[in-house]
N, C-alpha and C positions, 0 to 999 in steps of 0.2 A: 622280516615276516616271522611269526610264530609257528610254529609246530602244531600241527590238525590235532593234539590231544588238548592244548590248552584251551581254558574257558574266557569269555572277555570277563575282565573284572567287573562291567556294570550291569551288563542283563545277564549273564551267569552261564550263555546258551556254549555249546562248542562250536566254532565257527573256524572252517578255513583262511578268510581274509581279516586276520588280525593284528592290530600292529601292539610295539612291545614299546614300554613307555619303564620310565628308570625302578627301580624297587623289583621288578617281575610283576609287573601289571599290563595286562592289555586292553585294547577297545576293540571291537568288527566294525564294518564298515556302515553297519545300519546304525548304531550308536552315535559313530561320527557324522552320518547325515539328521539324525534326528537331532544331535546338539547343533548341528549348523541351520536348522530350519529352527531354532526355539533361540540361538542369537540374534537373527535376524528379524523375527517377531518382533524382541525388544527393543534394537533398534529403530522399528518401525513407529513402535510406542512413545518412546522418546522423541523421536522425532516429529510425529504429528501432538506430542505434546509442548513441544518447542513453537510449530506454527500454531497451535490455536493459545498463543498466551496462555500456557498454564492450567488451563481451564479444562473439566473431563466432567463428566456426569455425576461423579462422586462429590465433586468440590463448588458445582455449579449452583447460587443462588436459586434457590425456588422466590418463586413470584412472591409469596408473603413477608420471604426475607427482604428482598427488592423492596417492599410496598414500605418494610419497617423504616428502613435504609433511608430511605428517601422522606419518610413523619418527623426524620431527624434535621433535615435541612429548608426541609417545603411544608409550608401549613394550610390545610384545606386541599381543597384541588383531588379530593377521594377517586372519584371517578377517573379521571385522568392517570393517576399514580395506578391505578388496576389496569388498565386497558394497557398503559407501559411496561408493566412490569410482567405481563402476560407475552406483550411481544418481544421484548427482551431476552425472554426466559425462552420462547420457542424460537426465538433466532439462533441462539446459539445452540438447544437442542438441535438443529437444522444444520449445523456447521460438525454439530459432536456425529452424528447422525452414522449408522453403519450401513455402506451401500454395498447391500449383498441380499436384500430382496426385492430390486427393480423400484420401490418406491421411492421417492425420492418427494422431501419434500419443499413449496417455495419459497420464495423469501415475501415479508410482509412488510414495509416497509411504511411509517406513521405520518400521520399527520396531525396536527395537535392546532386546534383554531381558542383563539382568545386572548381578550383585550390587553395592550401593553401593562407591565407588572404584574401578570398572572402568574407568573412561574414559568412559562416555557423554558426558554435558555436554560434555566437552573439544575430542571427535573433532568432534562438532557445531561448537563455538567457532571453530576450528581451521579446520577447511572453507570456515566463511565469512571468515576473515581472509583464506584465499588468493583468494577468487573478488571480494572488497569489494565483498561484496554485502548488505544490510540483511538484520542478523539477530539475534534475539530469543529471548529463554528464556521461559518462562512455567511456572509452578507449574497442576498442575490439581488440586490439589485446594483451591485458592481457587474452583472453578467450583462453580454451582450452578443448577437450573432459574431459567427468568427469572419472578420473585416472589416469589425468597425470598432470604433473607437471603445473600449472598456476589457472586460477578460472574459477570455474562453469558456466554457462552461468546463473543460476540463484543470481548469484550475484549482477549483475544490479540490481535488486527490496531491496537489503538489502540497498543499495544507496538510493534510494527513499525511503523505509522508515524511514533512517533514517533522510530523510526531512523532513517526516510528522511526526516527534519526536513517532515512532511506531504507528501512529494513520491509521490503517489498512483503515477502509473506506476512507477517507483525500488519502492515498496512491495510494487508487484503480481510482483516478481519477485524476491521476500527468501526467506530462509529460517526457519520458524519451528519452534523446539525448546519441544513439550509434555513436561515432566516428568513423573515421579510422575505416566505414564498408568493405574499399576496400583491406584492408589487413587479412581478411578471406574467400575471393577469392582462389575457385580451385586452387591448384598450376599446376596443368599438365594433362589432360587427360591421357595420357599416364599410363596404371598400374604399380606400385611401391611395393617391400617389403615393404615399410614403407608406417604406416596411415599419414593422412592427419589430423592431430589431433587441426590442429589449422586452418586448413582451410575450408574442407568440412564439417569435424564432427561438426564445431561449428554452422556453417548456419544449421543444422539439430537441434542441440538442441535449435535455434532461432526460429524455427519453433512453435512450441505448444506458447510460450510467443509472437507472432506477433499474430495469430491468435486468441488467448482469448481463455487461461483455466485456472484452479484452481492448482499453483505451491504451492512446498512443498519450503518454502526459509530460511534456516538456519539463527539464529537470529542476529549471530555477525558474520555472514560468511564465507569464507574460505569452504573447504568440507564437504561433509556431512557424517555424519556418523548413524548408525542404531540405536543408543541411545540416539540421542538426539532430543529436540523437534522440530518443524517446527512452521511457520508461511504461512500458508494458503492463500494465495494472488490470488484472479482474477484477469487476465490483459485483462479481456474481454471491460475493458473501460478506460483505461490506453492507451493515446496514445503513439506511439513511431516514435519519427523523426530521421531518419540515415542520414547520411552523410559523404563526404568521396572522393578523389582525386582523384581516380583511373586516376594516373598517365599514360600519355600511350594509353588511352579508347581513343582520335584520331583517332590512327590508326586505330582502329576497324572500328568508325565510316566513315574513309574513305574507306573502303572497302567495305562495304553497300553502298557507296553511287556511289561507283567506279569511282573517280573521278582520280584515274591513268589511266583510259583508253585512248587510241589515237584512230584518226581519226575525220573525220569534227562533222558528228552527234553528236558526244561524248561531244567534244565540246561546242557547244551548247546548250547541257543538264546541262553541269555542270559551265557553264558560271556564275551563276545566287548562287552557291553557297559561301559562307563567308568563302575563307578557313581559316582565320586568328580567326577565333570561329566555329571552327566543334562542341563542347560541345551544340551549341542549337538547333543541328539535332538529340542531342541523343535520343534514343527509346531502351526500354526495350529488348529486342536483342541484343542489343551492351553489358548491363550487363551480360546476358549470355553468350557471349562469351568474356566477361573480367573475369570470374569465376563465377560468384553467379549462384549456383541452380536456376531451374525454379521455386521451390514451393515459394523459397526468396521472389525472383522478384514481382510471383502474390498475397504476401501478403504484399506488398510496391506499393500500385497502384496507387498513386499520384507520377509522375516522375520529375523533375524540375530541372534545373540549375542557377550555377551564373555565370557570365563575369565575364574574366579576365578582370582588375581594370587600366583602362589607367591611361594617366599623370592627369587628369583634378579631376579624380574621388578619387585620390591617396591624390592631394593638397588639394580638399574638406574636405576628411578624416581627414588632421591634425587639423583644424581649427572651423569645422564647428558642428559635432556632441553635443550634452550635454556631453557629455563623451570623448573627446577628446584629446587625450595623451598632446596636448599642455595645455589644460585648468585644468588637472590635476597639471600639473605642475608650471602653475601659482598662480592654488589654495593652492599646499604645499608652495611655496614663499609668498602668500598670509599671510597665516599663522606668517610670520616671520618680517609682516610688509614691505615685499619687494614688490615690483610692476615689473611684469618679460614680457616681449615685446620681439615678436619674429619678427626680420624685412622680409619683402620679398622676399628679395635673399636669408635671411636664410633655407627660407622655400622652395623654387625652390629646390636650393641645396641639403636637404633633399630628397626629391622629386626624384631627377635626380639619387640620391642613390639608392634610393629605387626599381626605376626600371631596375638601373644596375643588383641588389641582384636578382630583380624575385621572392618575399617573398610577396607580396602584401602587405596589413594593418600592419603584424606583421615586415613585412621592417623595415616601418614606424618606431614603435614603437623601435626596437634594433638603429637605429639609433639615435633616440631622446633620450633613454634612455645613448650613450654612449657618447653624446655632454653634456647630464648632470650630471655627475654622478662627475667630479669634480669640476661644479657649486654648487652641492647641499653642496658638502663637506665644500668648502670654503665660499661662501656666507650670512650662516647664520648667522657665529662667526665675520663675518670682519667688523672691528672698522671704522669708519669714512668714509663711502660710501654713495652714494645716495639710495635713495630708490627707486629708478628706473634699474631694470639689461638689460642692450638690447641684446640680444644675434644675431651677425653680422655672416653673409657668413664666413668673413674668420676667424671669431672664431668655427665657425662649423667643417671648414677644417680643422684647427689645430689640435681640438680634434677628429676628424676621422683618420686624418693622423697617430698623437698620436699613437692611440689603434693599428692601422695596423703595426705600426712601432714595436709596445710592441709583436703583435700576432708574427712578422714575429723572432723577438729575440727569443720568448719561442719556437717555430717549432723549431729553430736550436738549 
C-alpha cells in the first residue's frame, strides 16, 4: 500500500487505497474497478461480434446495397429483390438490435411464390454469399410426420449446421431456404382414413422452428431416437426464406378477384387487371386456400413474388449475369486456351427454346448445356484448330435436333 500523501497516477485524486506499480506509480481502487468494467465491455463486444458473424450496424449492407448485390447475379425480378433485401436488412437489424428499452423486435420470415426458373433459389444463394453467413437449401418434400417413412422436419438445422462446421452460435444466425414449400400443401379438405403425413402434419411440425424455439436436432440426422444425444438449436434468430410454385395458385387467385364474372359493371372492374400475371395480386388467402394452414401463412408475413421471365429477360440471363451459363462456358474453354464466341442468332435460338420448354432460367441452362456437351468432348483434344470456337444458329440446331432425334430412338 501507498502512503495517504501520494496521488494515483491516473485521476490525479489523493486516495487512501492505492496500490504501487514499478517506476513510483500508483492506481486507487476506483480506477482499477473502472478499468475492470471498460475490459469487460470489450470483451463483450468481441464476443457478440464473434456470434453475429462479424456483422454490426457499421458494416451491415443497407437494402439498396443488397438490391445492387443481387442486379449482379439475378435479372428482373425488381419487386422481389426490394421486399428481400428490406427483410434481410431488418432481420439482422433485429439480431444487432440493443435490448435495453423493452422493445424488442420480431422475426419476419419470407415467402417468395413463382414459376420454376424465376430466380428463387438464386436470390436466396446470393444473399447469403454477401452477408457469409451459413446457409442451406433444403427440399421439403423429403419431410414427413415423425414415424414415418422420410425426414424429420428437424432435419433442416442439421443442414445448417453442418455449414457452420457444428459451430452452434454461427448456426443460430444462418439462413435457411425451404423449397418446394408448395408441395406440403393440404391435400383435400375432405376427411380421409389416411393421415396427411406429408402435407398437413409437416406444416405443423414447421411451426415451432418458424416461430423461434429451442429444438432437440439429431447430430448426423435421420430420426430420432431416445438414446442418443441432441443438439440444442434456437431458431429464434435463424431466418427462414420459403419458396415454391404452387402451380395452379391462378386460379385461386382468379376467383377472389372474380374476374369470370359477366355483365357491363363487371367488366369494368376487372378491365384494369393483368391476366397474363395474376401471381402479383397474390395475398395470403390465396395460400390458404392453395393448402397451407393459417398458423404457416401468419408466420411467413413478408409475401412476395416473381414474374414469369419474358423473351428480353430470358436473353439477358444468358449473357449478362457474373455467373452466366455462357460465361462459365467460355471460362472452362478458357482454361484450354480456346476463346469460345456465341454469335447472336445463336443465342435468339436458345432463347426461342427456351420459352417453347416453359422452364424459365433452367431452360436456358439444359439447352446450353446439350449444344455443348459434344463441344466440350471434342475441342479440347482437337489438333490443328484455331483458337477461336464460334458456336453458329445452325450448329445449335443440329445439336438440339441431335438429342431430340437420340430421345425420340430411346422412347421407342
Amino acid at each position: 500500500m501507498a502512503k495517504k500523501q501520494d496521488l494515483c497516477s491516473f485521476c490525479g485524486r489523493p486516495m487512501h487505497n492505492l496500490f504501487a506499480g514499478e517506476g513510483g506509480a500508483f492506481i486507487c481502487d476506483e480506477c482499477v474497478e473502472t478499468g475492470h468494467m471498460m475490459v469487460q465491455d470489450m470483451r463483450a463486444k468481441q464476443e457478440n461480434a464473434q456470434q453475429n458473424n462479424g456483422l454490426d450496424l457499421k458494416t451491415l449492407p443497407k437494402p439498396a446495397d443488397i438490391k445492387s448485390f443481387l442486379d449482379e447475379y439475378v435479372i428482373g425480378q425488381d419487386e422481389a429483390k426490394r421486399f428481400l433485401s428490406v427483410a434481410v436488412y431488418n432481420h439482422y437489424k433485429r439480431i444487432l438490435q440493443p435490448k435495453d428499452d423493452g422493445v424488442e423486435i420480431e422475426k419476419s420470415n419470407i415467402i417468395m411464390v413463382g414459376s420454376t426458373g424465376t430466380g428463387k433459389t438464386l436470390m436466396a444463394r446470393t444473399i447469403a454469399k454477401m452477408l457469409s453467413v451459413p446457409f442451406t437449401i433444403v427440399d421439403a418434400t423429403v419431410l414427413t410426420e415423425a414415424g414415418y417413412v422420410g425426414e424429420d422436419v428437424e432435419s433442416l438445422l442439421v443442414r445448417l449446421l453442418q455449414e457452420a462446421d457444428y459451430d452452434v452460435k454461427k448456426a443460430e444466425k444462418g439462413i435457411v431456404f425451404i423449397d418446394e414449400i408448395d408441395k406440403i400443401a393440404r391435400k383435400s379438405d375432405n376427411p380421409s382414413i389416411t393421415r396427411d403425413v406429408s402435407g398437413e402434419g409437416v406444416q405443423q411440425g414447421l411451426l415451432k422452428l418458424l416461430e423461434g424455439s429451442v429444438v432437440n436436432v439429431p447430430p448426423q440426422g435421420g430420426r430420432k431416437h431416445p438414446d442418443q444425444e441432441f443438439i440444442h438449436v434456437n431458431t429464434q434468430n435463424i431466418l427462414f426464406i420459403c419458396g415454391g410454385a404452387f402451380d395452379g395458385i391462378e386460379r385461386k387467385i382468379a376467383q377472389r378477384l372474380n374476374t369470370q364474372v359477366v355483365g357491363f359493371d363487371a367488366a369494368q372492374a376487372t378491365q384494369s387487371i393483368d391476366k397474363k400475371n395474376l401471381l402479383k395480386y397474390i395475398a395470403p388467402q390465396d395460400l390458404k386456400s392453395f393448402g397451407l394452414i393459417p398458423e404457416i401463412v401468419g408466420r411467413l408475413p413478408i409475401l412476395t413474388y416473381l414474374e414469369p421471365l419474358g423473351r428480353d429477360a430470358l436473353r439477358s440471363i444468358l449473357v449478362q449475369p457474373k455467373n452466366a451459363i455462357t460465361k462459365q462456358y467460355q471460362k472452362l474453354l478458357a482454361m484450354d486456351g480456346i476463346k469460345l464466341v456465341f454469335d447472336d442468332a445463336a443465342l435468339d435460338y436458345i432463347v426461342d427454346k427456351a420459352m417453347e420448354f416453359r422452364l424459365g432460367a433452367r431452360g436456358l441452362r439444359s439447352l446450353t448445356e446439350t449444344i455443348m456437351m459434344d463441344i466440350m468432348f471434342e475441342v479440347p483434344s482437337a489438333k490443328n484448330m484455331d483458337n477461336t470456337f464460334v458456336v453458329t444458329r445452325e450448329l445449335a440446331e443440329k445439336k438440339i435436333n441431335k438429342a431430340d432425334t437420340i430421345r425420340l430412338r430411346n422412347a421407342v
